[in-house]
C-alpha positions in Angstrom: 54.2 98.9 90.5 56.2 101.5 92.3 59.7 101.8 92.7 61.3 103.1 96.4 64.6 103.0 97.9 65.3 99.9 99.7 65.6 101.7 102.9 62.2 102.7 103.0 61.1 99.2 102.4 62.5 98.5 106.2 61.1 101.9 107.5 57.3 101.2 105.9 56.5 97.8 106.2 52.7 98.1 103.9 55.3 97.5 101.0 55.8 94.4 99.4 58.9 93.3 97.6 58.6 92.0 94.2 62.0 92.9 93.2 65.4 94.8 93.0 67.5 96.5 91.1 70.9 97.7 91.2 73.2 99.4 89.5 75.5 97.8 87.2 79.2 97.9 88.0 81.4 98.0 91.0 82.3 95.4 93.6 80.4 94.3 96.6 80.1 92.0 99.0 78.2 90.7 102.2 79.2 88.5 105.3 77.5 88.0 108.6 78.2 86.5 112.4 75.8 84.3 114.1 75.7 82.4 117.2 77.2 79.3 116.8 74.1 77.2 117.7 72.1 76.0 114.2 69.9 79.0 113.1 70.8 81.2 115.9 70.3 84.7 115.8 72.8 87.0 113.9 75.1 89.0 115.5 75.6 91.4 112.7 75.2 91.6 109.2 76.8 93.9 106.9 76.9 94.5 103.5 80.0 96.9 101.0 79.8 98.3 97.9 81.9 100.0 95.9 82.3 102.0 92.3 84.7 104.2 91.0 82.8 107.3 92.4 81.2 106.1 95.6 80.9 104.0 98.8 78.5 101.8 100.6 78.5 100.0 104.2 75.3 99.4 105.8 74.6 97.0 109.1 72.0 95.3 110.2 71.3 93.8 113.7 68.4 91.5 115.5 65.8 94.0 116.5 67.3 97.1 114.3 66.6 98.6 111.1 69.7 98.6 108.8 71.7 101.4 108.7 74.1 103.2 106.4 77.5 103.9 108.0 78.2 107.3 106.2 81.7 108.3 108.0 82.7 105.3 107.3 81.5 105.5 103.6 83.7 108.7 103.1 86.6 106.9 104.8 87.0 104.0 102.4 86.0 106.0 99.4 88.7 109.0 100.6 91.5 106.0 100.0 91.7 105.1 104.0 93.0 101.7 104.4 90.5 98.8 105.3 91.2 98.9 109.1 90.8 102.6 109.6 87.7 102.9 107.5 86.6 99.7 110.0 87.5 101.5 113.1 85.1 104.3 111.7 82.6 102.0 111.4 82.4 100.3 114.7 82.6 104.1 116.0 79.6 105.3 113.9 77.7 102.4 114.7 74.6 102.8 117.0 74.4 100.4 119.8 72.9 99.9 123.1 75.8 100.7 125.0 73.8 99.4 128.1 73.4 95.7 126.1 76.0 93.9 127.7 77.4 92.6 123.9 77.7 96.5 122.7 81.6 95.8 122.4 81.1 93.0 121.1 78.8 94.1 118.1 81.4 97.2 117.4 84.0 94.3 117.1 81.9 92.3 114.6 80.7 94.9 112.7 84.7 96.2 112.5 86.4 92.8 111.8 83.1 92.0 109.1 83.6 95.9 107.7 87.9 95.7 107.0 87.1 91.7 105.6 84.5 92.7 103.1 86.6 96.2 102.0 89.7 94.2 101.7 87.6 91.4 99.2 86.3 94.3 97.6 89.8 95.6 96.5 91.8 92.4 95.5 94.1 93.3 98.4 95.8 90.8 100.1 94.2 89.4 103.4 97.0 90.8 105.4 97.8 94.0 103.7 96.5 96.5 106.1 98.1 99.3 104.6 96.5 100.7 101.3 99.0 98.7 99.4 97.2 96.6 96.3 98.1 92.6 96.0 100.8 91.6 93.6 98.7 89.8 91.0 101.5 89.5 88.1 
């Protein structure tokens, strides 16, 4: 058996998957968008993780290979608030700016990228602004 990042799994598909493994520790999460119809495509996916010491936000779309979003890695783990390190994200984020949804996808992927941060962090669903949720 031989053990590769998960990324080259998508990149060379003669791999099989038998299994994963992840490092202990942290917070993540994972939410996605999909037409509304039963089993219709996704929109987006995207997936957050988070330790003490780093950062993790990677996308995927129909027809695409997931990606990490580094800027927006280095945003949230610099202590930017959810909806700034979001806004980096739907900046960073390659799209087919001819497809007519390409605005649409940046705006999935941005409301999907401050939503899965702020679960991440305990904060408050309307605390945009670095300020941690009053658990006492």
């Amino acid at each position: 058996m031989q053990r590769i990042p998960l990324a080259d799994l998508f990149i060379n598909h003669n791999f099989l998957l038998l299994s994963l493994n992840w490092t202990p520790g942290g917070a993540a999460a994972f939410g996605k968008v999909a037409v509304r119809a039963a089993g219709g495509p996704n929109i987006a996916s995207v997936a957050v993780r988070r330790t003490a010491d780093s950062a993790a936000v990677a996308v995927g779309m129909p027809g695409a290979v997931p990606t990490r979003l580094r800027s927006a890695e280095k945003c949230w783990l610099a202590g930017e608030s959810p909806a700034e390190a979001a806004a980096q994200a739907a900046a960073e984020l390659t799209v087919d700016e001819e497809a007519s949804d390409a605005c649409h996808r940046r705006a999935v992927v941005a409301a999907l990228v401050r939503r899965l941060i702020v679960q991440c962090e305990g904060r408050a669903a309307d605390d945009e602004g670095g300020r941690q949720r009053n658990t006492a």
